[in-house]
N, C-alpha and C positions, 0 to 999 in steps of 0.2 A: 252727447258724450258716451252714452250708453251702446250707440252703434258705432262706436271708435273701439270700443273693447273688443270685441269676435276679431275687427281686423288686428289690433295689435297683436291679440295672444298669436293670431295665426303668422303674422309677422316676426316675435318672438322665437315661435317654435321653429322655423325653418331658417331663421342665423341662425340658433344653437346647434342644429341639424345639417349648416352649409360647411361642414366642415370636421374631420376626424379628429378626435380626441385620446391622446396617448396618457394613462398615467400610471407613472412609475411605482415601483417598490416601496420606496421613499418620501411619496406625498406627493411629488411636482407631476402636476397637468401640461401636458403640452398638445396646444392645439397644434394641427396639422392636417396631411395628407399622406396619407398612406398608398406607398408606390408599391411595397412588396411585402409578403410576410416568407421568408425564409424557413429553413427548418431550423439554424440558431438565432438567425438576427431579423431584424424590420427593419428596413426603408421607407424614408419617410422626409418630404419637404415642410416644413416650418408653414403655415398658412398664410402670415404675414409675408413672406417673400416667396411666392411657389416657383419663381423664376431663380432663387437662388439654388444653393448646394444642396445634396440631397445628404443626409446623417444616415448614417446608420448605428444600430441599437441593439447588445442582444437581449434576445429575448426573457432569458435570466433576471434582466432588470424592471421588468414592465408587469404590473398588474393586470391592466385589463386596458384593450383599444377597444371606446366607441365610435362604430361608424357614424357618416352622414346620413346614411339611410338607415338607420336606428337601432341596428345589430352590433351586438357587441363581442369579442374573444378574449376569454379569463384565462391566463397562463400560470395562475399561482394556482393549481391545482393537484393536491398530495401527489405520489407518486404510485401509492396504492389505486388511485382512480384512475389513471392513465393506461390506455390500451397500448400495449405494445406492438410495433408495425412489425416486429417478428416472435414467435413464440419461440421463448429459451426450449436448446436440444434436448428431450428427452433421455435422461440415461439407460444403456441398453440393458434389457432384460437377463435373467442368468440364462436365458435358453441365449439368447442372443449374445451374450458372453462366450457357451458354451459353444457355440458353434463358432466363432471367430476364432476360439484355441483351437480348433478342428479344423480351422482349414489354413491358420498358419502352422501347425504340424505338418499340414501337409506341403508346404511351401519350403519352411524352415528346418524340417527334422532331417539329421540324414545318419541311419541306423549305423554307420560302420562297420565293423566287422559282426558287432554285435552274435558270434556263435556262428556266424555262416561260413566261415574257412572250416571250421572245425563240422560241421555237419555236410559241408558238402565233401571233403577228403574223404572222412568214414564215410560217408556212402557211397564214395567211387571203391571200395571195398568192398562194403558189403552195405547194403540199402536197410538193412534189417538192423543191424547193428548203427548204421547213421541217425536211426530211430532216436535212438540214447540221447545224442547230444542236442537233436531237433526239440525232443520234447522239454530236456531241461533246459535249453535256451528262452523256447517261445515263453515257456510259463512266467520268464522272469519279466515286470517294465522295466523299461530304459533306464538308466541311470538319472538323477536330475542333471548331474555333470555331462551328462551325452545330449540331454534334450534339444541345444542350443535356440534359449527364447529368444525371440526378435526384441520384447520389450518388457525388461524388469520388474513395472510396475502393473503390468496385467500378470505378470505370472503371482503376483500376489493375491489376485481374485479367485477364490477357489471354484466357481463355475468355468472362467477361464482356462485355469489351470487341469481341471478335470478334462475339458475339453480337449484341448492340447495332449495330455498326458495318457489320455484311449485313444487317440489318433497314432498316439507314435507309436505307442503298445503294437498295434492294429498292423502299424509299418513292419517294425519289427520282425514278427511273428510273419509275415505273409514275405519277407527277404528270405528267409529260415528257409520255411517252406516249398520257397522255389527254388533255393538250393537242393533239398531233399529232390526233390522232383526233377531237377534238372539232371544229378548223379544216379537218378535209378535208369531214366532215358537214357544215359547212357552206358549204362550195366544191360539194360535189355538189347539195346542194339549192338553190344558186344558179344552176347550170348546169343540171338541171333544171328550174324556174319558167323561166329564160329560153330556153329549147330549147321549152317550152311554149305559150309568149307569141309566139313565132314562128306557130306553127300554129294 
């Protein structure tokens, strides 16, 4: 009797182990076969009949499947222990704020007249006098009402908004200026043809 026992144990262990064992949330053991594990559900044939229909299960409902070769998968695990297959987006930095209102300023801003009729006139006049209205133009920023932001709710970030709002400054000032610049060009090539037509 004594050399019947090694073989039954061993005989024992390999039914219990000829075959997958599912058990649920709820207490019920189901032996089976394990066809697939999904990313929400398991497939899986019933053992008693591996020739019949295949169920499917999600996995929300199962505790733990052990396999027939002795390994097991625990699905009731917090969700603090779970590795994420992607890491949530980091939100962007105020530099990376600030630079996104800087380079939709420069997409979305468009300075209008903002002072530049008026300094380029006077200075098709006099360049010295168009000085006047260049300088008290540039110094002023845009209006908020003139900025036109793409999106509402980044203009409420003040990195964002800073960003954006030295951009269009930036804009601004450098339309001024080439207005100025453009009415002295041709103040001088006026003064000279007639400095020429002289001689």
């Amino acid at each position: 009797m004594r050399k019947l026992l090694p073989l039954l144990f061993f005989l024992t262990s390999f039914i219990s182990y000829s075959q997958d064992l599912l058990t649920l949330k709820d207490g019920t053991d189901i032996e089976s076969k394990i066809l697939e594990v999904l990313l929400h559900d398991v497939k899986y044939k019933k053992f008693n009949n591996l020739n019949g229909p295949t169920f499917t299960i999600p996995k929300s409902s199962i505790l733990i499947i052990r396999y027939e070769n002795g390994t097991k998968d625990i699905f009731d695990i917090p969700i603090s222990q779970t590795v994420l297959a992607e890491p949530l987006p980091k939100p962007p930095t105020s530099s990376e704020l600030y630079q996104m209102g800087a380079t939709d300023a420069y997409s979305n801003y468009r300075a209008g007249n903002s002072g530049r009729g008026a300094t380029f006139f006077t200075s098709l006049i006099s360049p010295i006098i168009g000085l006047i209205p260049a300088i008290a133009c540039s110094s002023n920023s845009p209006r908020d009402g003139n900025l036109n932001f793409p999106n509402s709710e980044l203009k409420k970030n003040p990195s964002y908004y800073s960003g954006y709002k030295h951009k269009a400054t930036r804009i601004k000032k450098g339309q001024i200026w080439k207005n100025w610049g453009i009415a002295l060009g041709i103040n001088v090539t006026a003064i000279t043809l007639l400095v020429k037509g002289q001689y």
